[in-house]
N, C-alpha and C positions, 0 to 999 in steps of 0.2 A: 504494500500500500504506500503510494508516495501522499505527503502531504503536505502543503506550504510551496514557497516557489525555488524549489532546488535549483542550482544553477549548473551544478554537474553531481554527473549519475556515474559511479566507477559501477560497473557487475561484470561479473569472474565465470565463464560457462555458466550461463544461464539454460543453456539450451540441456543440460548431462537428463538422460532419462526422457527428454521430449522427442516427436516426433519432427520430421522437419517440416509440417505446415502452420504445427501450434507453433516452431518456432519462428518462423515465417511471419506472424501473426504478433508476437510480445513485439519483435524487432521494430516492426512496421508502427504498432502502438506507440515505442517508445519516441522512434523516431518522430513522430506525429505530435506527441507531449513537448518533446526539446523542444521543437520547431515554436511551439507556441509560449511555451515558457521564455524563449531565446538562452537557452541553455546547448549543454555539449554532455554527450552522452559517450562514455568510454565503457566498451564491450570486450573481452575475449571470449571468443569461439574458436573451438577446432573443428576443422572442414566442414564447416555452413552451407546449405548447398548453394545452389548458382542463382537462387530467385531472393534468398537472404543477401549472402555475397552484394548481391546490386544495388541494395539498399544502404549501404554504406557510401560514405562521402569518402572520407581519408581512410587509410589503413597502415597501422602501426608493426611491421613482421618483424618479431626476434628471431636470435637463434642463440643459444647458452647465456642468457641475461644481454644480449647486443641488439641492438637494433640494425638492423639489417634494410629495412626499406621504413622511410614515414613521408607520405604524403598521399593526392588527390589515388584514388581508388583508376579512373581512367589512367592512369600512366604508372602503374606500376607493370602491367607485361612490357612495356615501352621500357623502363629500366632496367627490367632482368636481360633482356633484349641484346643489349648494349653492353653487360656484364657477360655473354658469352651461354647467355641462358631460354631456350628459346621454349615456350608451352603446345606442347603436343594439341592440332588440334582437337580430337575426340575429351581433352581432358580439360578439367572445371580448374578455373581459375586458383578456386583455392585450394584444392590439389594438389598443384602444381607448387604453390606457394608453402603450403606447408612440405615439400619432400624437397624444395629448394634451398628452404631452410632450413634441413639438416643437411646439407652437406658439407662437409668440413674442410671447405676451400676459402671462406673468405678470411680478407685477412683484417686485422684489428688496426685499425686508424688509433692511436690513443691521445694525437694535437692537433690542432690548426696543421702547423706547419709540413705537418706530414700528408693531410690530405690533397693536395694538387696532383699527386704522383697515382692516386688513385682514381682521382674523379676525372 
């Protein structure tokens, strides 16, 4: 139950134990509350299907506490892209996203001055 004017909503697998159209369905609500509140809703899901997936603005991917991609939801295959990483068509975004994320190639930027040589 929310109550009062939250201005952000952290939740952690909300989806564990549902199916994927009730989840479909919280997602869609919740996003529909932000919007009117003018609030920012921060979710982790693992593999969402591709009609949740789309409902998402920005997307946040780790891999062993890293952040590995943060930004617009449209340009993230466009980044992997670019990284040497290309998505199988027959396969769902997030998919691909979560098995890209495990793979134990990238490398740890940990300053400024190191990032150019990467990006």
């Amino acid at each position: 139950m929310m109550v009062g004017a939250e201005r952000a909503l952290f939740m952690d697998e909300i989806s564990t134990g549902l199916d994927s159209s009730t989840t479909f369905q919280i997602v869609k609500s919740l996003g529909l509350i932000t919007n009117i509140l003018g609030g920012t809703t921060v979710i982790s899901l693992l593999q969402p299907a591709p009609e949740t997936y789309n409902l998402f603005d920005d997307i946040i991917l780790l891999s062993d506490g890293h952040i590995v991609y943060q930004g617009p939801r449209e340009h993230v295959l466009e980044f992997f892209e670019l990284m040497g990483f290309k998505c199988p068509d027959r396969k769902g975004v997030a998919d691909f996203l979560q098995e890209v994320s495990q793979l134990k190639c990238f490398v740890k930027v940990t300053s400024r001055k190191d990032q150019p040589q990467y990006w």
